[in-house]
mmCIF file as gemmi writes it, N, C-alpha and C atoms, coordinates in Angstrom:
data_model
loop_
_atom_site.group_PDB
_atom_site.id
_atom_site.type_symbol
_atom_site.label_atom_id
_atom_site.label_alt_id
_atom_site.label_comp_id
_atom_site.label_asym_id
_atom_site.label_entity_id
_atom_site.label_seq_id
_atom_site.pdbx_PDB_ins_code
_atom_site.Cartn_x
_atom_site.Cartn_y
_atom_site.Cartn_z
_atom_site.occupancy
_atom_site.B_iso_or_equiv
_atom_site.pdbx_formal_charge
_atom_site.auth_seq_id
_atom_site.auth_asym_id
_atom_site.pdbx_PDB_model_num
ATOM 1 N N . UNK Axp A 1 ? 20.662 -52.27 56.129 1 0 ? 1 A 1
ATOM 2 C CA . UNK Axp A 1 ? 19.61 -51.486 56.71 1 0 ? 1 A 1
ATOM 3 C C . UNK Axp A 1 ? 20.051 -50.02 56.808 1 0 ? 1 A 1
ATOM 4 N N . UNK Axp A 2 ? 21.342 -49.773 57.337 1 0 ? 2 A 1
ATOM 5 C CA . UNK Axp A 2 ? 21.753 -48.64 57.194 1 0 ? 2 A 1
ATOM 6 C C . UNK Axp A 2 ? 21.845 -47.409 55.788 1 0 ? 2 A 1
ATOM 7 N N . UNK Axp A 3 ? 22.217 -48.812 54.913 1 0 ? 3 A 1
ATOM 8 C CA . UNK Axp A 3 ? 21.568 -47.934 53.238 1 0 ? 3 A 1
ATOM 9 C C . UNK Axp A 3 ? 20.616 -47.466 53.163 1 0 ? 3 A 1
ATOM 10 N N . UNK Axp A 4 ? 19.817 -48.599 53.766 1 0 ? 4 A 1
ATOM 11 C CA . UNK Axp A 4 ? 18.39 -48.14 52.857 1 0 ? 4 A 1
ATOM 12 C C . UNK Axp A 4 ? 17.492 -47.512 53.426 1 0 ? 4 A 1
ATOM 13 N N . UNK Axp A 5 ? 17.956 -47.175 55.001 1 0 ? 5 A 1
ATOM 14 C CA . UNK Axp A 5 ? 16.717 -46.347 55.687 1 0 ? 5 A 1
ATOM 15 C C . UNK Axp A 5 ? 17.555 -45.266 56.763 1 0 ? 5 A 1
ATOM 16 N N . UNK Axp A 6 ? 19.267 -44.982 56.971 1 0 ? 6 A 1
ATOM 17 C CA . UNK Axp A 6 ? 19.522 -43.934 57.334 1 0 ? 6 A 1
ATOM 18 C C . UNK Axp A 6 ? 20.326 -43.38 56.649 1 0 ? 6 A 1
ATOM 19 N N . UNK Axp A 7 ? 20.801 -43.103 55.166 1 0 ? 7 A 1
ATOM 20 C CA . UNK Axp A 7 ? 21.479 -41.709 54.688 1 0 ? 7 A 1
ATOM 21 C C . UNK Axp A 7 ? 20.331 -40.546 54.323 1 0 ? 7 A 1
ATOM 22 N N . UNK Axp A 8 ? 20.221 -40.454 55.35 1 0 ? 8 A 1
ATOM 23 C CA . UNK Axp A 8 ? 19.309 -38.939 54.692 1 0 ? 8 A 1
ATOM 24 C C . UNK Axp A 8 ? 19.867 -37.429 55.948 1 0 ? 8 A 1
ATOM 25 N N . UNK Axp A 9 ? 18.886 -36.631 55.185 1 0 ? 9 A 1
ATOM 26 C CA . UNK Axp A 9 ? 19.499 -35.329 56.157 1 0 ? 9 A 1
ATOM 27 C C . UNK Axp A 9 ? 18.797 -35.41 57.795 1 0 ? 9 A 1
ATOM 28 N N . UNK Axp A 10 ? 18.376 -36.843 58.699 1 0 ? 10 A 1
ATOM 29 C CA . UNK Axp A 10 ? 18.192 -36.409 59.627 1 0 ? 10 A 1
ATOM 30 C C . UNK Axp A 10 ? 19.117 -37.214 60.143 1 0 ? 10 A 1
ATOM 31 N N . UNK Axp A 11 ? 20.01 -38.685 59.543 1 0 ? 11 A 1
ATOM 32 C CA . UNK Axp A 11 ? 20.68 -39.37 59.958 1 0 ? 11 A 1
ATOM 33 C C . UNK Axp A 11 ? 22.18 -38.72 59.861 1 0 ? 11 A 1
ATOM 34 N N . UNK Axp A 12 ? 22.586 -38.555 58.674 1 0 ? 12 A 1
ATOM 35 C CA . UNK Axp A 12 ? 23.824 -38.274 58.433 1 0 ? 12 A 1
ATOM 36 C C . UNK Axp A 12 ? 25.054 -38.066 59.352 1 0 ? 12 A 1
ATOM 37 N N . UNK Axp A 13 ? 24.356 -37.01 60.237 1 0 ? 13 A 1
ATOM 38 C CA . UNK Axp A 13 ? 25.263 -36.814 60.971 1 0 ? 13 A 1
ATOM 39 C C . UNK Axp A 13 ? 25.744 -37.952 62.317 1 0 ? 13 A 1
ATOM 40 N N . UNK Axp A 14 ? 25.154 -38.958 62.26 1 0 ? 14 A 1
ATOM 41 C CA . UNK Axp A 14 ? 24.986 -39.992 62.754 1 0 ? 14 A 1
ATOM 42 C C . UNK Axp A 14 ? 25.992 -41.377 62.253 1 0 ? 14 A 1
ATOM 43 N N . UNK Axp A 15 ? 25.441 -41.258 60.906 1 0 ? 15 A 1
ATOM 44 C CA . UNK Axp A 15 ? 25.646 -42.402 59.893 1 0 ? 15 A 1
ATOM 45 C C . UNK Axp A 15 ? 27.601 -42.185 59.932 1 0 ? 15 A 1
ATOM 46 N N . UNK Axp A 16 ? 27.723 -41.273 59.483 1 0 ? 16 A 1
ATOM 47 C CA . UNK Axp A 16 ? 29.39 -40.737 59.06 1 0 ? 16 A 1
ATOM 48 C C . UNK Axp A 16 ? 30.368 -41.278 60.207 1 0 ? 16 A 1
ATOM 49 N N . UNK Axp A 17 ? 29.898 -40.795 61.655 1 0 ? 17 A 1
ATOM 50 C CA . UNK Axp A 17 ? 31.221 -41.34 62.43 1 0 ? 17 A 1
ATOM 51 C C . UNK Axp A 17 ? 30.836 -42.866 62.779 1 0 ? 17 A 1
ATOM 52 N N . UNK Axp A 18 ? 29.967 -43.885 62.625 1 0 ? 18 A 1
ATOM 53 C CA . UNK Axp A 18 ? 29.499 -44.664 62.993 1 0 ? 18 A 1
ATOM 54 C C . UNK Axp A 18 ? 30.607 -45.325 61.562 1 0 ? 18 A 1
ATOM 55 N N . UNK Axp A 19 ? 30.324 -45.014 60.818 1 0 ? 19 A 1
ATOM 56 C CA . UNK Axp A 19 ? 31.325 -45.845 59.171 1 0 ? 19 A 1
ATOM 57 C C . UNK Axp A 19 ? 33.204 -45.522 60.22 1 0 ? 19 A 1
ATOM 58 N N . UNK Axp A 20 ? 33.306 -44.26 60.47 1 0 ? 20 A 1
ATOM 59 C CA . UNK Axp A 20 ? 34.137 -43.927 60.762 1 0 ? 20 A 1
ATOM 60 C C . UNK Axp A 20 ? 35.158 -44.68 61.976 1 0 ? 20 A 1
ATOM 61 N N . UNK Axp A 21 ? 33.806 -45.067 62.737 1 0 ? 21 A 1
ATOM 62 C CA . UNK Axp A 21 ? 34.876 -45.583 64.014 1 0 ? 21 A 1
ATOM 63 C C . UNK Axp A 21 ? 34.542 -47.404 63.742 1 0 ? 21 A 1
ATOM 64 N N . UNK Axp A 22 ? 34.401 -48.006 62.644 1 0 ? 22 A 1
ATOM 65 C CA . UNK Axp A 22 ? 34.144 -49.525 62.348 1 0 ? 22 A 1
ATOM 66 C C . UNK Axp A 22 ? 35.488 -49.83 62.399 1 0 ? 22 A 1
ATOM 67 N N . UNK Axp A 23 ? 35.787 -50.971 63.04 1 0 ? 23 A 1
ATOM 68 C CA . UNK Axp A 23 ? 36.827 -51.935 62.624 1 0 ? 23 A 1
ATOM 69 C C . UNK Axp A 23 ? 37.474 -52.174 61.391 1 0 ? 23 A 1
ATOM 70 N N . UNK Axp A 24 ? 38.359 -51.549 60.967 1 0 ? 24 A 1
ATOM 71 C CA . UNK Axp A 24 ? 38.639 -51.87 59.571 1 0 ? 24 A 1
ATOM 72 C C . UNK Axp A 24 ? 39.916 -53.015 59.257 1 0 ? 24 A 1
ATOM 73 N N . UNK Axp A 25 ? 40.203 -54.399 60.183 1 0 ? 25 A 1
ATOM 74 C CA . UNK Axp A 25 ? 41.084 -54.925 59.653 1 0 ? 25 A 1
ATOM 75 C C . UNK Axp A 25 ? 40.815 -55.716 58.63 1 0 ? 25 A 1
ATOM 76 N N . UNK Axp A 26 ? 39.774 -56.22 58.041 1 0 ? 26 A 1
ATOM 77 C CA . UNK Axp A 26 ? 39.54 -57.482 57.551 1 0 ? 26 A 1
ATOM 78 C C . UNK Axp A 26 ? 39.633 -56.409 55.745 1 0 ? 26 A 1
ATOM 79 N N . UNK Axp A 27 ? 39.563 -56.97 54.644 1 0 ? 27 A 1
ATOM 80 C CA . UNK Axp A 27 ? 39.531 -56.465 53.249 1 0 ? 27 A 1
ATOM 81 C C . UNK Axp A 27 ? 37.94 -56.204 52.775 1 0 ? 27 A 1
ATOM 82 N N . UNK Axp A 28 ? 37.306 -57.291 53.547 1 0 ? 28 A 1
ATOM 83 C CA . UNK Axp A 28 ? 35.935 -57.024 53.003 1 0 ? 28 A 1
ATOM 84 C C . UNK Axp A 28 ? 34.899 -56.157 53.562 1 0 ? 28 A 1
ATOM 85 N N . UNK Axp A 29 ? 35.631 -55.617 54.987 1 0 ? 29 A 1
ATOM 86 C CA . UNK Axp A 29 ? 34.92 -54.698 55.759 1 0 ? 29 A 1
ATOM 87 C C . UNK Axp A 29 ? 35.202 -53.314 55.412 1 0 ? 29 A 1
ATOM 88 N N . UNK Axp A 30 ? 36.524 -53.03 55.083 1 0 ? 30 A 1
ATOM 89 C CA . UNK Axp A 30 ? 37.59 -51.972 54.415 1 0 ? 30 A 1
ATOM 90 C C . UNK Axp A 30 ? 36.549 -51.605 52.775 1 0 ? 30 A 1
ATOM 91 N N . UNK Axp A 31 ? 36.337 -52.255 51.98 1 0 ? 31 A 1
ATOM 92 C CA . UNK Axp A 31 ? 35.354 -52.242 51.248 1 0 ? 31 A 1
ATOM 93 C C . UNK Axp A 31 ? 34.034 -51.904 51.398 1 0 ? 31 A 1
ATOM 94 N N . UNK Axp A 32 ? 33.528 -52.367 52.4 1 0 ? 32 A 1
ATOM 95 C CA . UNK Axp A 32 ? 32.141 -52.11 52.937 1 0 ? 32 A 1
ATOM 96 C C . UNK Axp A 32 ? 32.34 -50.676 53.473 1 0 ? 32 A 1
ATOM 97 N N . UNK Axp A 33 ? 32.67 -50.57 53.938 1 0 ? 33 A 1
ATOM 98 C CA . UNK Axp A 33 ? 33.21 -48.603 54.607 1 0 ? 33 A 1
ATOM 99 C C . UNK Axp A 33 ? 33.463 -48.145 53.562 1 0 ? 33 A 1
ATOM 100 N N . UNK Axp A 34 ? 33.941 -48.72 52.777 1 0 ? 34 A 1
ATOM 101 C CA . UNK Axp A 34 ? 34.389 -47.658 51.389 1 0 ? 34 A 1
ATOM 102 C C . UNK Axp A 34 ? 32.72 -47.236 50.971 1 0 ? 34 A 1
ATOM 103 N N . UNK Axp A 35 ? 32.654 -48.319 50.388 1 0 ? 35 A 1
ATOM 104 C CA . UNK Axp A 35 ? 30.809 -48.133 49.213 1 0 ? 35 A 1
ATOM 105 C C . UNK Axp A 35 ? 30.194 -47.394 49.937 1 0 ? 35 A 1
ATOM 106 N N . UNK Axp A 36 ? 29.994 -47.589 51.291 1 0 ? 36 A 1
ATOM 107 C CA . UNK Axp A 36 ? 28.915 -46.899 52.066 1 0 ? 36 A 1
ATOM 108 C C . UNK Axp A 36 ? 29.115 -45.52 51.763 1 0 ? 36 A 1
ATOM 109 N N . UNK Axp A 37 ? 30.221 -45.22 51.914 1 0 ? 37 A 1
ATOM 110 C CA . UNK Axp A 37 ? 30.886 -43.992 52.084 1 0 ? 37 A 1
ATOM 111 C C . UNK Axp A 37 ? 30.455 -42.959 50.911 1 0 ? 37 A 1
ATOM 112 N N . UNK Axp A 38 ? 30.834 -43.674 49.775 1 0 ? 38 A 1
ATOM 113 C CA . UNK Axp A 38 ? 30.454 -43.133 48.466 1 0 ? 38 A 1
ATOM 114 C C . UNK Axp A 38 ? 28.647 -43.214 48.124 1 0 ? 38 A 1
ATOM 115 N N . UNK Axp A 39 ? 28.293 -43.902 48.482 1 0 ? 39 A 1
ATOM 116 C CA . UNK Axp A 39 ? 26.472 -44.317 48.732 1 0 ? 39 A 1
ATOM 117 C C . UNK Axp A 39 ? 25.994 -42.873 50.175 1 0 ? 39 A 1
ATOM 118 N N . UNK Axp A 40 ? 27.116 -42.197 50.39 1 0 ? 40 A 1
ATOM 119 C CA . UNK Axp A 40 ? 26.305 -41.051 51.511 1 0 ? 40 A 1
ATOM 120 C C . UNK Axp A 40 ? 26.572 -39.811 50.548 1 0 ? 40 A 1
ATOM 121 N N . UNK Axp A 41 ? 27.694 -40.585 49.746 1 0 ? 41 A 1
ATOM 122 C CA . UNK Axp A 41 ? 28.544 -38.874 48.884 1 0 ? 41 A 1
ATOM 123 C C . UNK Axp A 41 ? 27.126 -38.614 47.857 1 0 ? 41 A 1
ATOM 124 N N . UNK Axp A 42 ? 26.864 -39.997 47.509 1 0 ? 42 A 1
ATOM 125 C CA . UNK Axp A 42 ? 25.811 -39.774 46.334 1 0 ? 42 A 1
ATOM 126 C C . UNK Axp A 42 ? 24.576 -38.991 46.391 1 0 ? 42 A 1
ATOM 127 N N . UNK Axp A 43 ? 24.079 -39.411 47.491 1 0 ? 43 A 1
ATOM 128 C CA . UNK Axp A 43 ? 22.801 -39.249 48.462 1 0 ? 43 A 1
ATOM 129 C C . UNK Axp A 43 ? 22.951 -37.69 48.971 1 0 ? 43 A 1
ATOM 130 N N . UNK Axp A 44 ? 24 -37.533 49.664 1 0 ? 44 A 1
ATOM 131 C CA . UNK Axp A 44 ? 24.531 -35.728 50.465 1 0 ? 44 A 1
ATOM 132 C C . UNK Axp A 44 ? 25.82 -35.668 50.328 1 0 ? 44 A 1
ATOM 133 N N . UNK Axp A 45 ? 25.996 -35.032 49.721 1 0 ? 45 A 1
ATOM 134 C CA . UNK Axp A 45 ? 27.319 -34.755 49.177 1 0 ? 45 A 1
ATOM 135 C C . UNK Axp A 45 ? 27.804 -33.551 49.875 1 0 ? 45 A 1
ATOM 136 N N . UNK Axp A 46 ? 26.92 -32.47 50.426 1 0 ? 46 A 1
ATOM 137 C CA . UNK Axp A 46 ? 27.758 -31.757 51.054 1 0 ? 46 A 1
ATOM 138 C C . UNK Axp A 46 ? 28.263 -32.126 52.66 1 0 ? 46 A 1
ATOM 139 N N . UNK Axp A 47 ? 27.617 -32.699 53.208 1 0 ? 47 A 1
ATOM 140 C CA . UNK Axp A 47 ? 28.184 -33.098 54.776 1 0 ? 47 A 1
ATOM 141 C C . UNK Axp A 47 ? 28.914 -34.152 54.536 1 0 ? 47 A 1
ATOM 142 N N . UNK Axp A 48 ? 28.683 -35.513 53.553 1 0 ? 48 A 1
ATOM 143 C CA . UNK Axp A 48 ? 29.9 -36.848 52.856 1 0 ? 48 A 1
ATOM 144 C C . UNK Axp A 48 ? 31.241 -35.847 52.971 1 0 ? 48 A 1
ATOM 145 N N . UNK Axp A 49 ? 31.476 -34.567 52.146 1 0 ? 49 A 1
ATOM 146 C CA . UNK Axp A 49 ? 32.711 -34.235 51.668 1 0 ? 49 A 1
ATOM 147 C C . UNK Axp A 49 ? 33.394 -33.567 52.758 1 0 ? 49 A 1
ATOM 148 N N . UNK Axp A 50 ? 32.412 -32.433 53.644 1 0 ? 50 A 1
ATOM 149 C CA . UNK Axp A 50 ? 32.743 -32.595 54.918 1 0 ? 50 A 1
ATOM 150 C C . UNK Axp A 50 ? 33.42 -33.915 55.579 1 0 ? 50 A 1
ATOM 151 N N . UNK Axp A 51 ? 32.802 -34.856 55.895 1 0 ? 51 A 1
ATOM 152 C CA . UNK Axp A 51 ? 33.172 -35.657 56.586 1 0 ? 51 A 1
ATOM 153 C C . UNK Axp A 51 ? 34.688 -36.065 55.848 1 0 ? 51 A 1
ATOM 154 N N . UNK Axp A 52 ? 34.798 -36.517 54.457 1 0 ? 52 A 1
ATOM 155 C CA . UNK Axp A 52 ? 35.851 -36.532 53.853 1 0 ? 52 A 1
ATOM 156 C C . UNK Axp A 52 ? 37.219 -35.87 53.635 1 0 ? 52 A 1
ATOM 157 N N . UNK Axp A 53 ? 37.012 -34.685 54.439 1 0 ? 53 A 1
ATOM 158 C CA . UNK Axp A 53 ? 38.087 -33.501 55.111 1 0 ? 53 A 1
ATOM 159 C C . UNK Axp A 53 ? 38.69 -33.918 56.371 1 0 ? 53 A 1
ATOM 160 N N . UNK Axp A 54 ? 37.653 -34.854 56.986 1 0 ? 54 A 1
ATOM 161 C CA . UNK Axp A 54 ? 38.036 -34.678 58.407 1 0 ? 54 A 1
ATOM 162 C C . UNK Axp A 54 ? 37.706 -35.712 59.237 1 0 ? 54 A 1
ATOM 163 N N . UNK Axp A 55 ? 38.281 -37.139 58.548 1 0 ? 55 A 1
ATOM 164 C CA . UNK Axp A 55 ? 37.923 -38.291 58.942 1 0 ? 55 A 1
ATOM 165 C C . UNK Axp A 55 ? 39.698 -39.1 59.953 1 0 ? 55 A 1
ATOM 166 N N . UNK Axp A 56 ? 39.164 -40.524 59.892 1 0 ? 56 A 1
ATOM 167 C CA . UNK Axp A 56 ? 40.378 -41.486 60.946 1 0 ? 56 A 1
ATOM 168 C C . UNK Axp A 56 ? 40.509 -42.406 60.021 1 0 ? 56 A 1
ATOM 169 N N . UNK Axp A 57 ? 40.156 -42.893 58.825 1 0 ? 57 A 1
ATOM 170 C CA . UNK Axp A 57 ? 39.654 -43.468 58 1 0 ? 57 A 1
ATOM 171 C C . UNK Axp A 57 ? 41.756 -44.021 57.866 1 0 ? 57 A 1
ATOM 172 N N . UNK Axp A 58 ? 41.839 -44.935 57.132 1 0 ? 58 A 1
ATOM 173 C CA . UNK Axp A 58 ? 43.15 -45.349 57.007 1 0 ? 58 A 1
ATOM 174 C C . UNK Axp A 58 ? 43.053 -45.141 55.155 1 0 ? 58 A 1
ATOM 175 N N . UNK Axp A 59 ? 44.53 -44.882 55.19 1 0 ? 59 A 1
ATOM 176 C CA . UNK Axp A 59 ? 44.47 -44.854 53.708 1 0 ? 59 A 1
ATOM 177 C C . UNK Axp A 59 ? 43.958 -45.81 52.882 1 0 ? 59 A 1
ATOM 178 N N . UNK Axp A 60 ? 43.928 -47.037 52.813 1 0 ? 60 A 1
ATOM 179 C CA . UNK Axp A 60 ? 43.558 -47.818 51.675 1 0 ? 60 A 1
ATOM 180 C C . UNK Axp A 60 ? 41.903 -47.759 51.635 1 0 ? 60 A 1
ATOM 181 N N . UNK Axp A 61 ? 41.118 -47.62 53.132 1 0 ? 61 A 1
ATOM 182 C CA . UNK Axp A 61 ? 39.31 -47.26 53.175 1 0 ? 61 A 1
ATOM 183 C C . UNK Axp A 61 ? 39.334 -45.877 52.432 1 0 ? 61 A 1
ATOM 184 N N . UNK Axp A 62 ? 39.759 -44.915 52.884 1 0 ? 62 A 1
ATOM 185 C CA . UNK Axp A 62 ? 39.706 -43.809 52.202 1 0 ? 62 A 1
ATOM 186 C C . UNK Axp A 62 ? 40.021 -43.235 50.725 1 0 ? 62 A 1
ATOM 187 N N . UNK Axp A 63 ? 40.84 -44.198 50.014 1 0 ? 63 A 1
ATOM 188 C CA . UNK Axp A 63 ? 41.214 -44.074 48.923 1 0 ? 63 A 1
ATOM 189 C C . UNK Axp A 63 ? 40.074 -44.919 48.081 1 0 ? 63 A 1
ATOM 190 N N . UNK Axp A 64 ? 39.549 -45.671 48.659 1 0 ? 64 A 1
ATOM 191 C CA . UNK Axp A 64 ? 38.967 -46.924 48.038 1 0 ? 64 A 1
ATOM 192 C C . UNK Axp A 64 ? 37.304 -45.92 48.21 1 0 ? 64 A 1
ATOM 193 N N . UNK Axp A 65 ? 37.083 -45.069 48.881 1 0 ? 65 A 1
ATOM 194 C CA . UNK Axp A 65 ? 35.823 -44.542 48.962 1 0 ? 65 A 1
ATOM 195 C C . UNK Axp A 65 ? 35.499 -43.546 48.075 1 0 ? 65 A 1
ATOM 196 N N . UNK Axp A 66 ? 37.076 -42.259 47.715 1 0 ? 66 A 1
ATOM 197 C CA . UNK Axp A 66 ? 37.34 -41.988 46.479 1 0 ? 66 A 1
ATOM 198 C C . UNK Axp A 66 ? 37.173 -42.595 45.523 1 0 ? 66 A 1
ATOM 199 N N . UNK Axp A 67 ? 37.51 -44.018 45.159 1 0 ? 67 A 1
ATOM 200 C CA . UNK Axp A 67 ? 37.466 -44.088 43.646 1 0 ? 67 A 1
ATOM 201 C C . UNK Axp A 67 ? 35.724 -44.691 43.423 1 0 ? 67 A 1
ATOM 202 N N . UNK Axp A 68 ? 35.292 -44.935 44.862 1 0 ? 68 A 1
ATOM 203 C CA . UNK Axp A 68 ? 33.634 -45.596 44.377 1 0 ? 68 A 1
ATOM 204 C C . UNK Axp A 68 ? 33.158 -44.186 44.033 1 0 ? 68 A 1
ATOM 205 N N . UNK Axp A 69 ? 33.782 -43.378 44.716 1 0 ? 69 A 1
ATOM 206 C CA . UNK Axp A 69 ? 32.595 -41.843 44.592 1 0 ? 69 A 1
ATOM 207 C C . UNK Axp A 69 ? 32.685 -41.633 43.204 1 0 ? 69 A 1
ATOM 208 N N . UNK Axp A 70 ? 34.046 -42.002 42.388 1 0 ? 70 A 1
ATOM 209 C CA . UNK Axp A 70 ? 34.399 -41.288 41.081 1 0 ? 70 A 1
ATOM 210 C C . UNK Axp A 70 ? 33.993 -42.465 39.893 1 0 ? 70 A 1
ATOM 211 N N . UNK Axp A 71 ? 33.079 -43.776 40.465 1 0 ? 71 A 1
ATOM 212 C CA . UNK Axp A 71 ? 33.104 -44.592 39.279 1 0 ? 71 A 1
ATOM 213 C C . UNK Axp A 71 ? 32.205 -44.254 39.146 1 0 ? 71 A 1
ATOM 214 N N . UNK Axp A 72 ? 30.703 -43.758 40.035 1 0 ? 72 A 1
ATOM 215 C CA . UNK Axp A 72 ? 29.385 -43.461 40.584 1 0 ? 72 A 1
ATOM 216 C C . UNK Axp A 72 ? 29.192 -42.5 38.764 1 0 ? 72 A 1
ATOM 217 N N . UNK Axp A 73 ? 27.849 -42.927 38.513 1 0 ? 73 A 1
ATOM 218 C CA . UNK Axp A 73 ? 27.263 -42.258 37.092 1 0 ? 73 A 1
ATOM 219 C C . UNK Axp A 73 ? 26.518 -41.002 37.485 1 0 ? 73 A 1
ATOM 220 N N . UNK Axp A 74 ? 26.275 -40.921 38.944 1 0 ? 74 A 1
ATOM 221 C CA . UNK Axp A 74 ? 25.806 -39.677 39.633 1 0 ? 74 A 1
ATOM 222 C C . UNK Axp A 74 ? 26.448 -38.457 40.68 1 0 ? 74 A 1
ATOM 223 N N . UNK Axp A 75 ? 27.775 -38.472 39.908 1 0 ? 75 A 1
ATOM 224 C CA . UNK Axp A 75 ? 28.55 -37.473 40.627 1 0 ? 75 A 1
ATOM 225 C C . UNK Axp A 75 ? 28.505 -37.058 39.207 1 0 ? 75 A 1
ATOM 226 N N . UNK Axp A 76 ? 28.712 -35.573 39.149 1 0 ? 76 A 1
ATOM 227 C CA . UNK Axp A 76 ? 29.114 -34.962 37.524 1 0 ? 76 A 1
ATOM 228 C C . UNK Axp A 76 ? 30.664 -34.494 37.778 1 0 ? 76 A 1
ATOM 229 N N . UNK Axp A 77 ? 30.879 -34.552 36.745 1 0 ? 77 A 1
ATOM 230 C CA . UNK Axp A 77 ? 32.562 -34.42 36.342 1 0 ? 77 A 1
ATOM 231 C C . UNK Axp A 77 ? 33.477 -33.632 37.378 1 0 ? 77 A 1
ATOM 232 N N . UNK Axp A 78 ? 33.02 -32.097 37.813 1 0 ? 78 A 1
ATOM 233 C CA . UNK Axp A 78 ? 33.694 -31.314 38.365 1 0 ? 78 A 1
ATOM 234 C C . UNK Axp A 78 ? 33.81 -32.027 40.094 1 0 ? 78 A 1
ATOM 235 N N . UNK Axp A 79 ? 32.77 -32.378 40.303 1 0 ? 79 A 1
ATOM 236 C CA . UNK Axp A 79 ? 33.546 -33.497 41.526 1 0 ? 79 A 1
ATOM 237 C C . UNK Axp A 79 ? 34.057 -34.118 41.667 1 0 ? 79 A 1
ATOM 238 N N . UNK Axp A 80 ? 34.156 -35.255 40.505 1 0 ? 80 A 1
ATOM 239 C CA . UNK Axp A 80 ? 34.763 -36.075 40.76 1 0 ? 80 A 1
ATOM 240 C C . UNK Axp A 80 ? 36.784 -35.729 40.624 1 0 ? 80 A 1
ATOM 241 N N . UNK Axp A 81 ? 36.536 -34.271 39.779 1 0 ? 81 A 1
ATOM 242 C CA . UNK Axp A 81 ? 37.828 -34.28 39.896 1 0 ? 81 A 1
ATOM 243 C C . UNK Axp A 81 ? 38.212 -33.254 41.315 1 0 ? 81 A 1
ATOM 244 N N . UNK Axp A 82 ? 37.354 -32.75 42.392 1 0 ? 82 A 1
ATOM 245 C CA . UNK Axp A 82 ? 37.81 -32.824 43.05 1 0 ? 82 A 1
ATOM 246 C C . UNK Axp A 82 ? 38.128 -34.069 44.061 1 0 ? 82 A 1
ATOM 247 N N . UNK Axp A 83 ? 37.409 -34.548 44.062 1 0 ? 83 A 1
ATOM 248 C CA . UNK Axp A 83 ? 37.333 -36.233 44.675 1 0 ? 83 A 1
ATOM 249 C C . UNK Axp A 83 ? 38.824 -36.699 44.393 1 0 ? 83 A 1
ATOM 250 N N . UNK Axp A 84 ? 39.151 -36.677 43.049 1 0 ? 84 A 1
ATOM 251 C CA . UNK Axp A 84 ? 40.255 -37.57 42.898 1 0 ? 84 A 1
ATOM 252 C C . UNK Axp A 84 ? 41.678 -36.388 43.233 1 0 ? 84 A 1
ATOM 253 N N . UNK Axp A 85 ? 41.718 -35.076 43.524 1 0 ? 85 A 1
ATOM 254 C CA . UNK Axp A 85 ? 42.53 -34.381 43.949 1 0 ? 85 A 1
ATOM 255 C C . UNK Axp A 85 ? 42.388 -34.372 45.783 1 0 ? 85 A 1
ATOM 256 N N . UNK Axp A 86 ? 41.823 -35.437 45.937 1 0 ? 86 A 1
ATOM 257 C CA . UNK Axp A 86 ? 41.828 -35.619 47.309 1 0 ? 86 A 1
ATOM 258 C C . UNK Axp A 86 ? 42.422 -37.054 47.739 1 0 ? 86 A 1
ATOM 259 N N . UNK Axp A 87 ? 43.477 -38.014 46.838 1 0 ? 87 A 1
ATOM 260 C CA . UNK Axp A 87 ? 43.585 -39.053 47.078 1 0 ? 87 A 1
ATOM 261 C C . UNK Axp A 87 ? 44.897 -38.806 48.146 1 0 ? 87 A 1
ATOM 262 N N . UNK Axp A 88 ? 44.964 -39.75 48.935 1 0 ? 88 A 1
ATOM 263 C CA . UNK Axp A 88 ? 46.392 -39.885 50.26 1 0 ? 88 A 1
ATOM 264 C C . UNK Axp A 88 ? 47.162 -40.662 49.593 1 0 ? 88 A 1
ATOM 265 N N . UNK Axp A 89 ? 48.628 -40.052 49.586 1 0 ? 89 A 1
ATOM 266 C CA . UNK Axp A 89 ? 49.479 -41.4 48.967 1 0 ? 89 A 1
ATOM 267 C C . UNK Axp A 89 ? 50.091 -42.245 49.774 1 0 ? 89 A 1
């Protein structure tokens, strides 16, 4: 529900710390925070990348939200290579 009826520009700012402060122990929830993540980059990309500066996110959600943003057929090239100059090692 959250896909499909709050990433827009009145939710966003809403949507982002709500992904942000989820429980992330389980693998399939860590995943689910990821896609979403990249499904807000797609949608608003300038407050997503914001948020992507300045998140709690643990490395493996955050890395994993990078590479959905960069498999995405609707990011064009020059993002995605900033996207991927943003990975945590």
């Amino acid at each position: 529900m959250l896909l499909d009826f709050y990433i827009d520009e009145e939710y966003i700012g809403r949507v982002l710390p709500l992904l942000d402060n989820v429980e992330r122990e389980g693998y399939y929830v860590k995943m689910a925070v990821a896609w979403a993540i990249s499904i807000c980059y797609v949608k608003l990309p300038e407050p997503t990348m914001h948020y992507l500066k300045n998140n709690s996110l643990d490395d493996f959600t955050f890395n994993k939200a990078l590479q959905k943003i960069t498999e995405s057929y609707r990011v064009d090239q020059s993002a995605k290579n900033i996207i991927r100059s943003m990975k945590r090692l």
